[in-house]
C-alpha positions as CSV (number, residue, x, y, z in Angstrom):
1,X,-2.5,23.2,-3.1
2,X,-1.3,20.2,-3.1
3,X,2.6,20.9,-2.7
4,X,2.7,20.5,0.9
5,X,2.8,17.0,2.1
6,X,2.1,15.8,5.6
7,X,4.8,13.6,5.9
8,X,7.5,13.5,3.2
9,X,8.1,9.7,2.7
10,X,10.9,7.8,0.6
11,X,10.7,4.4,-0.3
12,X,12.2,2.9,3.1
13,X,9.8,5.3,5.0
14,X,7.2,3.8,3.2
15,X,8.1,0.0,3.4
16,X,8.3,0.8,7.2
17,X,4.6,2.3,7.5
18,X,3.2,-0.4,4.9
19,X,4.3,-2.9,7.2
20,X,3.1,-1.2,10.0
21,X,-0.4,-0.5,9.4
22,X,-0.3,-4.2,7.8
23,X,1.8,-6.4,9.8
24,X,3.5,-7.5,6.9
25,X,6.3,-6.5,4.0
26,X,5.4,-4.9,0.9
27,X,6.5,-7.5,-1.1
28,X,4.5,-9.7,1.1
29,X,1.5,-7.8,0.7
30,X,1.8,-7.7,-2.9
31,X,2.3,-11.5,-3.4
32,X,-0.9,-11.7,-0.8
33,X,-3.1,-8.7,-2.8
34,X,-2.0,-10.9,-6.1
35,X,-3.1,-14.1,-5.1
36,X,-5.1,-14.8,-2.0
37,X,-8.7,-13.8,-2.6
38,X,-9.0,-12.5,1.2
39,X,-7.1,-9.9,0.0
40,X,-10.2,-8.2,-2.3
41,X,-10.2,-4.9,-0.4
42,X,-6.7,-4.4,-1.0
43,X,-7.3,-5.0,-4.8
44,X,-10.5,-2.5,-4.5
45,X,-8.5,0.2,-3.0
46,X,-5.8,-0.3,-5.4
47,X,-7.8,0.0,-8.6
48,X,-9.2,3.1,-7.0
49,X,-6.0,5.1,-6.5
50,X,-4.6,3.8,-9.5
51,X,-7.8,4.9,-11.5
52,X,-8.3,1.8,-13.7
């Protein structure tokens, strides 16, 4: 089942990790994954989870 979670995250939780495991901010990382192109894998993975 898929109820239990690991590690119950809210949105400041979340900004925190993203910017750990990046190094930057998530709005940073957005900006970065929308327009510099050395940002590809993050696209990849993104279109993956978002299943388009």
């Amino acid at each position: 089942m898929l109820e239990k979670r690991i590690l119950p995250l809210d949105q400041s939780h979340m900004g925190r990790e993203v910017r750990r495991v990046t190094g930057l901010s998530p709005a940073r990382l957005d900006d970065l994954m929308a327009h510099d192109e050395a940002f590809w894998f993050y696209r990849l993975m993104q279109k993956h989870y978002d299943g388009t």
